[in-house]
Every structure is written in structure tokens, then in C-alpha cells.
KOLDODREN-541003 format. One record per atom (N, C-alpha, C, O, CB): residue in three letters; atom name; x, y, z. Coordinates in Angstrom, 3 decimals, padded with zeros to 6 digits, m for minus. Last residue first. Glycine has a CB too. Layout:
! KOLDODREN-541003
type / atom / xx / yy / zz
ala / CA / X / Y / Z
...
This chain:
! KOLDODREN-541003
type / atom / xx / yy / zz
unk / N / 105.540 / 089.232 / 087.239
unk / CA / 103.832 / 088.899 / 087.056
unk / C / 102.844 / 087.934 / 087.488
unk / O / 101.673 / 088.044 / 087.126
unk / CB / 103.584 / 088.695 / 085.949
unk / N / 107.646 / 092.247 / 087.685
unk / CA / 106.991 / 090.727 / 087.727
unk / C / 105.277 / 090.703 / 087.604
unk / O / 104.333 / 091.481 / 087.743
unk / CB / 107.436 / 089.967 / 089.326
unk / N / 109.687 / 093.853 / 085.369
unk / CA / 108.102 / 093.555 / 085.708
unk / C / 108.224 / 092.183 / 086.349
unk / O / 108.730 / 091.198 / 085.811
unk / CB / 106.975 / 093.512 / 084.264
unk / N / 112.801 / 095.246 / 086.297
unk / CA / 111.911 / 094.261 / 085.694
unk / C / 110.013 / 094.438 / 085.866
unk / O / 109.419 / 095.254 / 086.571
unk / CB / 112.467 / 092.849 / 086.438
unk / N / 113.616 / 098.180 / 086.639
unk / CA / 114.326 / 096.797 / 085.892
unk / C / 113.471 / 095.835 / 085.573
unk / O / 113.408 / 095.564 / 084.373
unk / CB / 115.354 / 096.027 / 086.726
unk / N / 112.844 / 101.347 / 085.975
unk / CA / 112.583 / 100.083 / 086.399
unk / C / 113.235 / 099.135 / 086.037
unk / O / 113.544 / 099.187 / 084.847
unk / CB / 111.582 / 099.772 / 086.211
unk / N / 114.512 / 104.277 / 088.232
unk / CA / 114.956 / 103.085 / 087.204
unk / C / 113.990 / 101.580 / 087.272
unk / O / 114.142 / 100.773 / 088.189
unk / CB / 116.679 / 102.661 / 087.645
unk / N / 112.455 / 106.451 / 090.230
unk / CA / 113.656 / 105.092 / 089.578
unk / C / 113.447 / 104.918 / 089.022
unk / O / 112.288 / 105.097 / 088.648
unk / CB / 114.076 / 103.944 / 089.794
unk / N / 109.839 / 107.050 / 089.709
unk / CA / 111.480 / 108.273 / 090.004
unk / C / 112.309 / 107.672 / 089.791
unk / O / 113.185 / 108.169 / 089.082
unk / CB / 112.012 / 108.945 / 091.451
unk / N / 106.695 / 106.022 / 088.846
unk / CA / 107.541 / 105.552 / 089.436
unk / C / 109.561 / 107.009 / 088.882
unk / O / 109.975 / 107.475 / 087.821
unk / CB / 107.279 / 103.529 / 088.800
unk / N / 103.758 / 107.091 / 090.247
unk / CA / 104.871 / 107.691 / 089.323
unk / C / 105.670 / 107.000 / 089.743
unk / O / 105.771 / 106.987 / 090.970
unk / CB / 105.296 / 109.108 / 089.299
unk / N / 100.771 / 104.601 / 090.064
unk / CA / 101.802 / 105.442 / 090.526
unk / C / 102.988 / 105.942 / 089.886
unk / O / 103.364 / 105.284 / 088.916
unk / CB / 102.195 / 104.946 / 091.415
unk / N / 097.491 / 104.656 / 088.813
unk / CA / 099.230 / 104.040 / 088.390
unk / C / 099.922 / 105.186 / 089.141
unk / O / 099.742 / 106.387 / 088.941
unk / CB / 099.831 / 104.002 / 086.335
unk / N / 096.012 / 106.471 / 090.982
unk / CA / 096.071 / 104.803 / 089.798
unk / C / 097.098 / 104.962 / 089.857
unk / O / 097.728 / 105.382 / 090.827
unk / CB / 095.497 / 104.480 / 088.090
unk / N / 096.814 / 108.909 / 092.625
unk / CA / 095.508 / 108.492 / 092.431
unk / C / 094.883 / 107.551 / 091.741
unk / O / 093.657 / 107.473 / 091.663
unk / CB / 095.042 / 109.219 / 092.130
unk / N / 099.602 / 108.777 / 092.465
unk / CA / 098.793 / 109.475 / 091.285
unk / C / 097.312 / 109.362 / 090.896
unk / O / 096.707 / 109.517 / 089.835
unk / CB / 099.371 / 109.099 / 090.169
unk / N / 102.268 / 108.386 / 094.464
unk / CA / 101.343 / 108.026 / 094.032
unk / C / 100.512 / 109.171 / 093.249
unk / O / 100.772 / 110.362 / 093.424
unk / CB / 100.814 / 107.417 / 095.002
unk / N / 105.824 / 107.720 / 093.789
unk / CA / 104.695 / 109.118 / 093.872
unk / C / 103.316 / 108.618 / 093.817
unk / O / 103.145 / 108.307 / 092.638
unk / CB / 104.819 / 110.287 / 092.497
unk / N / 109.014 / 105.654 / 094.554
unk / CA / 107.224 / 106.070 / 094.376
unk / C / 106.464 / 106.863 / 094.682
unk / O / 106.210 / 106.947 / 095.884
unk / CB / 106.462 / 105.478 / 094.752
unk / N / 111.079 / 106.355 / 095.227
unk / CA / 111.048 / 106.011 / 094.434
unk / C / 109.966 / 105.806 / 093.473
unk / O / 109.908 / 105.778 / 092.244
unk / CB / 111.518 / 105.442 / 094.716
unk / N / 112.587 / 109.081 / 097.380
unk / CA / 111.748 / 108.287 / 096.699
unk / C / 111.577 / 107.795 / 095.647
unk / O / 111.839 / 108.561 / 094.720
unk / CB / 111.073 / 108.549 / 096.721
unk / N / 115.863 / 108.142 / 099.030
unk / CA / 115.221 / 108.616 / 097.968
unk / C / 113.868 / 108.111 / 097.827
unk / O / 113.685 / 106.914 / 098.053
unk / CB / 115.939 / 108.373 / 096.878
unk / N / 116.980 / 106.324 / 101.444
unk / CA / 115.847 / 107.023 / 102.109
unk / C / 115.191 / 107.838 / 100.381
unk / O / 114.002 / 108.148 / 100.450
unk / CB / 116.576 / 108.374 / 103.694
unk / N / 118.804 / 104.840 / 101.083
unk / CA / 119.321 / 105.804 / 101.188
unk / C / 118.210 / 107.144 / 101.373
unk / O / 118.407 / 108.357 / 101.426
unk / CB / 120.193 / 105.751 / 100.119
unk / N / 117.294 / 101.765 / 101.520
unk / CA / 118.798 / 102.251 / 101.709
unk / C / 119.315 / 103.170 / 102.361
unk / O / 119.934 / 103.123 / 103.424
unk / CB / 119.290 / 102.545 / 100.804
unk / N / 115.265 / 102.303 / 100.924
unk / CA / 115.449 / 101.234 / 101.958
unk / C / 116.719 / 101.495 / 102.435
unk / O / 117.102 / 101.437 / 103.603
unk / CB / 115.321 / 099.771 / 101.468
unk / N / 113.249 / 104.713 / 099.273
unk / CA / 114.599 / 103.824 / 099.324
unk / C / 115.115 / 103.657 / 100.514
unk / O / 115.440 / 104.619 / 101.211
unk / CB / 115.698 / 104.329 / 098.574
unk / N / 110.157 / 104.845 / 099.694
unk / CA / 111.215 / 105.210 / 099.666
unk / C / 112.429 / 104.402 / 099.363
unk / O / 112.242 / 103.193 / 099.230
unk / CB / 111.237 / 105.686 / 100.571
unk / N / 107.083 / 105.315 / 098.606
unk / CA / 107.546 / 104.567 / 099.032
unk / C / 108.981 / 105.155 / 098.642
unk / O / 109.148 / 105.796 / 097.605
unk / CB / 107.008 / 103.364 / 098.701
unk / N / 103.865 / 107.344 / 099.171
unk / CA / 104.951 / 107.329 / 099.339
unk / C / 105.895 / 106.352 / 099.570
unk / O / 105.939 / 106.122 / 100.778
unk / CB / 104.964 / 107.902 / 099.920
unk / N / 100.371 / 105.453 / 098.604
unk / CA / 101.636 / 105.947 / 099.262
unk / C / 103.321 / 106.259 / 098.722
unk / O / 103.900 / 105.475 / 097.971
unk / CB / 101.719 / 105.014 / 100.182
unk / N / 100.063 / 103.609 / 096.912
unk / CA / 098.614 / 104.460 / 097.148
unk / C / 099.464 / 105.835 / 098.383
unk / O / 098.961 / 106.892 / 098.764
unk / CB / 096.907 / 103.041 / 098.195
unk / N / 100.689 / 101.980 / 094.023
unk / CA / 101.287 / 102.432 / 095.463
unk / C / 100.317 / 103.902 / 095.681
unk / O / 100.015 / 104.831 / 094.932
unk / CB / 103.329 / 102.784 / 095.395
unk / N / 100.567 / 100.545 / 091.729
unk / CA / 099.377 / 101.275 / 091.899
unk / C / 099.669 / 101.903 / 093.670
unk / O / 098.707 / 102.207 / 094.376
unk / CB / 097.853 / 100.092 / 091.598
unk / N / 103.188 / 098.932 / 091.214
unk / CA / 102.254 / 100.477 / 090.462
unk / C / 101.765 / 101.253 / 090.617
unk / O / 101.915 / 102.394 / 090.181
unk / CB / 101.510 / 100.637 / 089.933
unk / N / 105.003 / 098.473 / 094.332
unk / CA / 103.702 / 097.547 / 093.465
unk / C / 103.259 / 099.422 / 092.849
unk / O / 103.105 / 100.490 / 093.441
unk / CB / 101.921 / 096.251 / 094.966
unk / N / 108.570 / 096.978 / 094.420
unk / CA / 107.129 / 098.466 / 094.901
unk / C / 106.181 / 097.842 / 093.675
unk / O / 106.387 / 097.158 / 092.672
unk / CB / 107.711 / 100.944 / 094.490
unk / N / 111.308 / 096.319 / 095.113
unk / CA / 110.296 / 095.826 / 094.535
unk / C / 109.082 / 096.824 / 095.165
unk / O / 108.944 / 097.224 / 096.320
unk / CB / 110.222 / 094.227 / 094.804
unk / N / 114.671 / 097.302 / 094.048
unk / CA / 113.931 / 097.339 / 095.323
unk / C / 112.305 / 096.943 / 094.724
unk / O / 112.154 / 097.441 / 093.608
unk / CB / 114.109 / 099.042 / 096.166
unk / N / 117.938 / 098.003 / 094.367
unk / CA / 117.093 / 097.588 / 093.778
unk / C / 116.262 / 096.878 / 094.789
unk / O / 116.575 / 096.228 / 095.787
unk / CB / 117.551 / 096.953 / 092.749
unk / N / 120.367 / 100.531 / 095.157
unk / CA / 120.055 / 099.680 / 095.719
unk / C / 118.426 / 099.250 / 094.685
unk / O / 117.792 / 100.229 / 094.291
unk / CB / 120.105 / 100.152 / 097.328
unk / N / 121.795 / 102.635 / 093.780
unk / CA / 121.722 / 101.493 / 093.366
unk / C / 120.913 / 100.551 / 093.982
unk / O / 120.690 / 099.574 / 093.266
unk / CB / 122.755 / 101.133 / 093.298
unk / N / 121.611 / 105.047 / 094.939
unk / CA / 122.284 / 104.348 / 095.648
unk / C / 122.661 / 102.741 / 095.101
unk / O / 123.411 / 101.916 / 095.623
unk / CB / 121.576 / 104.449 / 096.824
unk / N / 120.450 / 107.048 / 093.189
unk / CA / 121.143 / 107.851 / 093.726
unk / C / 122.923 / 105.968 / 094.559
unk / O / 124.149 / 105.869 / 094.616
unk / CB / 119.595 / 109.104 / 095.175
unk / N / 118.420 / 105.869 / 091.824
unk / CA / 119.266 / 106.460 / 090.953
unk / C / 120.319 / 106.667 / 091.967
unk / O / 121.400 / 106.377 / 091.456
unk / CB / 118.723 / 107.717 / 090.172
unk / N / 117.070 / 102.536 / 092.173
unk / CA / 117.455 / 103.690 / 093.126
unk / C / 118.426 / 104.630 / 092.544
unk / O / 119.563 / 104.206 / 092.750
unk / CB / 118.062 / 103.167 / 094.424
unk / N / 115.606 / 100.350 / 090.628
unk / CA / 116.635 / 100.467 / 090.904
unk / C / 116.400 / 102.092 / 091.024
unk / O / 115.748 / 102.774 / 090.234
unk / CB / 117.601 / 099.765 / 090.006
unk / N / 112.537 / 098.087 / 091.031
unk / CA / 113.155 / 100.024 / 090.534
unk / C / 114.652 / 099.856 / 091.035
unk / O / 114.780 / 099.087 / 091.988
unk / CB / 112.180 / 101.830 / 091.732
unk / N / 110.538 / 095.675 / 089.401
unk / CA / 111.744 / 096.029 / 090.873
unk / C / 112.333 / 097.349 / 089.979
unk / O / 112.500 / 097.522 / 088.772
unk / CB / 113.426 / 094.383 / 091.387
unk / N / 106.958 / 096.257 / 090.528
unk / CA / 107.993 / 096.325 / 089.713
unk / C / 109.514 / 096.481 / 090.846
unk / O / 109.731 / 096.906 / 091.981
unk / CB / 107.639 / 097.685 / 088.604
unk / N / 103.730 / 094.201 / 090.263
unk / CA / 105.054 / 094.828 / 090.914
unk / C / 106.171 / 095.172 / 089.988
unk / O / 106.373 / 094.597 / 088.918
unk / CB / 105.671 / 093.862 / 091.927
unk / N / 100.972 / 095.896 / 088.766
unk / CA / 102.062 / 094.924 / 088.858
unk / C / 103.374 / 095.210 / 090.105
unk / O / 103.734 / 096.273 / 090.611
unk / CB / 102.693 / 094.938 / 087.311
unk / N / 096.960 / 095.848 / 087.773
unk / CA / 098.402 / 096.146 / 088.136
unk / C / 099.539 / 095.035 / 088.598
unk / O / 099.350 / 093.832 / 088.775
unk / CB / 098.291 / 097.065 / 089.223
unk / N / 095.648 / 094.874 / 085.866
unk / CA / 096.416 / 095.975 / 085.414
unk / C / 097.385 / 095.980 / 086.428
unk / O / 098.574 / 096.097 / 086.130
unk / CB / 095.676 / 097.307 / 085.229
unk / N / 094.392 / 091.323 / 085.945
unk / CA / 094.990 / 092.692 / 086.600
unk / C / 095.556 / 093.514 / 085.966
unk / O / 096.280 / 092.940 / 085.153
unk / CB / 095.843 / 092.587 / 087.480
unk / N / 091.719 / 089.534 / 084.572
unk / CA / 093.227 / 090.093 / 084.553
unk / C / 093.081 / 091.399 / 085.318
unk / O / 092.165 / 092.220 / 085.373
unk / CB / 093.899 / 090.376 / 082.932
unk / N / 090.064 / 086.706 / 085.627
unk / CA / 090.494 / 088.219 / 086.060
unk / C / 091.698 / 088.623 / 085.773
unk / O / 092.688 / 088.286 / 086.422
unk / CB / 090.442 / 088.486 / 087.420
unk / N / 088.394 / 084.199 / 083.708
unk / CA / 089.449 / 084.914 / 084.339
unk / C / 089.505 / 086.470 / 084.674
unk / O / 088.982 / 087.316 / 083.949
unk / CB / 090.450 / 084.664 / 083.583
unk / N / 084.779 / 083.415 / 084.032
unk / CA / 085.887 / 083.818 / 083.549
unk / C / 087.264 / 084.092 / 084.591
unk / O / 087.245 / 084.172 / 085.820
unk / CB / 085.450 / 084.959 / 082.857
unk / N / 083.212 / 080.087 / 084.661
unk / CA / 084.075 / 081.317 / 085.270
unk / C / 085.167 / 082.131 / 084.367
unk / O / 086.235 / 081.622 / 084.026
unk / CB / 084.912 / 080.735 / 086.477
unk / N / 080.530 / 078.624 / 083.733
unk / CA / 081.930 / 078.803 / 083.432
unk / C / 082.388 / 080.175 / 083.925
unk / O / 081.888 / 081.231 / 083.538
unk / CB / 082.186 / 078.647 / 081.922
């Protein structure tokens, strides 16, 4: 019998303080991710869970 694998990590959608624009980035972002828009970052990575600078709106799962 096989167990299941849960994940810690997730995507999240961040809304962009500066432009609004809402935007999907995964937690554990091992990189710099920006706004698509207006170029802000929205993701710091932290060596695990990344810093997220936006607004999160949702979790997906």
C-alpha cells in the first residue's frame, strides 16, 4: 500500500500593490519574480518559502 505525498508547497495568486495587476507565483520561488505589468517585485526568495511583497488573494491547491 502506497502512501500519499503531501506538499508544503503552493501557488498563490498576489495582487501587485502598486498596479493591481493579479498574478500566480509558486511559495517556494527559488528566484526573483516580478510584476508582468509594472515590473514591481512580488517574490523574494528565502532559501524555502519565499517572501511574498504583494497582496495574496487566493491559495490554489
Amino acid at each position: 500500500m502506497k502512501k500519499e505525498r503531501k506538499t508544503r508547497s503552493k501557488f498563490l495568486v498576489v495582487k501587485c500593490s502598486d498596479c493591481e495587476n493579479e498574478q500566480v507565483v509558486f511559495d517556494h520561488a527559488s528566484t526573483l519574480v516580478k510584476c508582468n505589468v509594472c515590473g514591481r517585485t512580488l517574490v523574494e526568495p528565502r532559501g524555502g518559502k519565499a517572501e511574498t511583497t504583494g497582496r495574496v488573494i487566493k491559495v490554489l491547491e
